[in-house]
C-alpha positions in Angstrom: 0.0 0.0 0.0 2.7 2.4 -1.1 -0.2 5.0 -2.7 -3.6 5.9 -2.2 -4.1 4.6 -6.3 -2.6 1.0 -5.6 -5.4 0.4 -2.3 -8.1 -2.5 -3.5 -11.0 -2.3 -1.5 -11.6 -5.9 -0.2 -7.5 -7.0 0.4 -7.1 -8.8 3.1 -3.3 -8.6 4.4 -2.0 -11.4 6.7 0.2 -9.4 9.2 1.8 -12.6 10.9 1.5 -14.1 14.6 2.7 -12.9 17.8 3.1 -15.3 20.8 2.3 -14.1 23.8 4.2 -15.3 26.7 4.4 -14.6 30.7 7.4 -12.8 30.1 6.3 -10.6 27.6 2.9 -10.1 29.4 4.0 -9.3 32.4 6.9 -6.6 31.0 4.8 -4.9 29.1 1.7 -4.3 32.3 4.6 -2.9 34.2 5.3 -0.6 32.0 1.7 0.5 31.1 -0.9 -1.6 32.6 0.1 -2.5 36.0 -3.1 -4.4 36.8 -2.5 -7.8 39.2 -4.0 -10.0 36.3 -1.6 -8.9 33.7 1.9 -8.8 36.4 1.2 -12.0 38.9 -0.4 -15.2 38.1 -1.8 -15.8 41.3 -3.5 -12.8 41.5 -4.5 -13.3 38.4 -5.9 -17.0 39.2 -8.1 -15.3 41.7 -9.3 -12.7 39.3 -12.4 -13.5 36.8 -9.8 -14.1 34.1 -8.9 -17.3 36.2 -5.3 -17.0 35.0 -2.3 -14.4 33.5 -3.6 -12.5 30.2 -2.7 -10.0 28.5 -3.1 -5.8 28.5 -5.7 -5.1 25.8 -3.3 -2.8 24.8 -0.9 -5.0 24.4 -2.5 -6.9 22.0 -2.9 -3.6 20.1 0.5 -3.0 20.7 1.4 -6.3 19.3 -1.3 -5.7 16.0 0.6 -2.0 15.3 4.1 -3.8 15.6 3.0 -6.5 12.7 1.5 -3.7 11.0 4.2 -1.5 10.3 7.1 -4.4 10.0 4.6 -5.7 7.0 4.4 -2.3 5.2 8.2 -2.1 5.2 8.2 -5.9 3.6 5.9 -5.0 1.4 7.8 -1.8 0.4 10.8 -3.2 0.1 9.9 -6.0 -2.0 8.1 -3.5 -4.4 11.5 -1.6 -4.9 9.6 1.8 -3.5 11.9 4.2 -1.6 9.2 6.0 0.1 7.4 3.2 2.7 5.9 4.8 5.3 5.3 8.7 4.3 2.9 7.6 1.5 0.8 6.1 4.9 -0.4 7.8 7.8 -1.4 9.4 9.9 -4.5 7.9 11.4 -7.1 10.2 12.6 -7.9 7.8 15.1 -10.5 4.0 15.0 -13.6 3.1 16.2 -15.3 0.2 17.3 -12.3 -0.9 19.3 -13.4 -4.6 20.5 -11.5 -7.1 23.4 -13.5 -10.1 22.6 -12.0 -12.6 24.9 -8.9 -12.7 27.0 -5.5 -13.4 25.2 -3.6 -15.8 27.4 0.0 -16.5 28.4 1.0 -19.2 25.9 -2.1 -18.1 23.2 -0.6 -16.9 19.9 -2.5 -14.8 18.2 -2.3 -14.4 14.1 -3.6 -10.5 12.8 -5.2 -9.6 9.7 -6.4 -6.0 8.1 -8.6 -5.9 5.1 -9.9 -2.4 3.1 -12.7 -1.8 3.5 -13.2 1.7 2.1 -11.1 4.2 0.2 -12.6 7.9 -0.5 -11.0 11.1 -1.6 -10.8 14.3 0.5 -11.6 17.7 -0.4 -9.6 18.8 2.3 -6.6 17.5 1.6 -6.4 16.9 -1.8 -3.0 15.3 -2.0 -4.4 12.8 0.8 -6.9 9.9 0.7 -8.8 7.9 3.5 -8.8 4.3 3.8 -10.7 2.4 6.4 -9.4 -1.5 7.0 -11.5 -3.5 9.7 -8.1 -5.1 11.6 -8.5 -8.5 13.6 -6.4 -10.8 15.7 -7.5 -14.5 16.5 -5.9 -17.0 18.8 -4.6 -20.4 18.1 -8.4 -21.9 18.1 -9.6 -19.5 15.5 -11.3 -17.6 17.9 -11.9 -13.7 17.5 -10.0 -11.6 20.2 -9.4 -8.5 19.2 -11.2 -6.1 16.4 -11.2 -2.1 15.6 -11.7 -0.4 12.4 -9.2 2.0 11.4 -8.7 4.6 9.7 -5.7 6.6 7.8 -4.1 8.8 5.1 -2.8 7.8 2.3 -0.9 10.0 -0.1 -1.8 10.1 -3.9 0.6 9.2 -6.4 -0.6 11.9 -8.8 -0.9 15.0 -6.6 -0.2 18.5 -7.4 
């Protein structure tokens, strides 16, 4: 997705896996969500998660992180020199969704697909794309959704 011309609406993008793991869980809630479930798994066996899970936002963490390493793939196997300033920023997502806890051990496999491009009269040398972005575990199961949104620079602007 070097320009706004080259986004298909309907392309899905496999972004890879991330493993989640009680190391990596319980590094990243001390840093920014120091909740007992996410630090100590005996707290967190006594909590209504029944054992250690992930931060929500680490999971989103762990989506943006896939995200951006496949864009410079992508880039790079396309032979473009300008990756990421063609995309972004993102004026933000909706519809942000934890659908069931993401577990030490779970490993959980991301996926974006377009689902709407549209010009903008305000920024002509812009477009928007919107991409509904999930993660599912191991089982198959849905745990984590958001639709995004962001800029995408046109190849033919003035």
């Amino acid at each position: 997705m070097a320009w706004f011309e080259d986004v298909r609406i309907g392309e899905t993008i496999e972004l890879g896996t991330y493993a989640f793991t009680d190391e990596n869980i319980i590094a990243f809630a001390r840093r920014f969500d120091p909740q007992p479930f996410h630090m100590d798994r005996a707290a967190a066996k006594k909590s209504h998660f029944g054992d250690l899970c992930a931060s929500g936002w680490h999971t989103a963490a762990a989506w943006m992180k896939l995200r951006v390493a496949q864009l410079k793939v992508r880039e790079a196997d396309r032979g473009i020199n300008e990756p990421l300033e063609a995309f972004g920023p993102s004026p933000g997502f909706q519809d942000l969704k934890w659908l069931r806890p993401v577990y030490a051990g779970d490993v959980v496999r991301y996926t974006t697909r377009v689902t709407e491009k549209r010009e903008l009269r305000s920024r002509p040398k812009w477009g928007m794309v919107t991409s509904r972005n999930e993660g599912f575990n191991q089982k198959g199961e849905l745990v984590f959704a958001f639709t995004g949104h962001v800029f995408v620079r046109k190849r033919l602007s003035d």
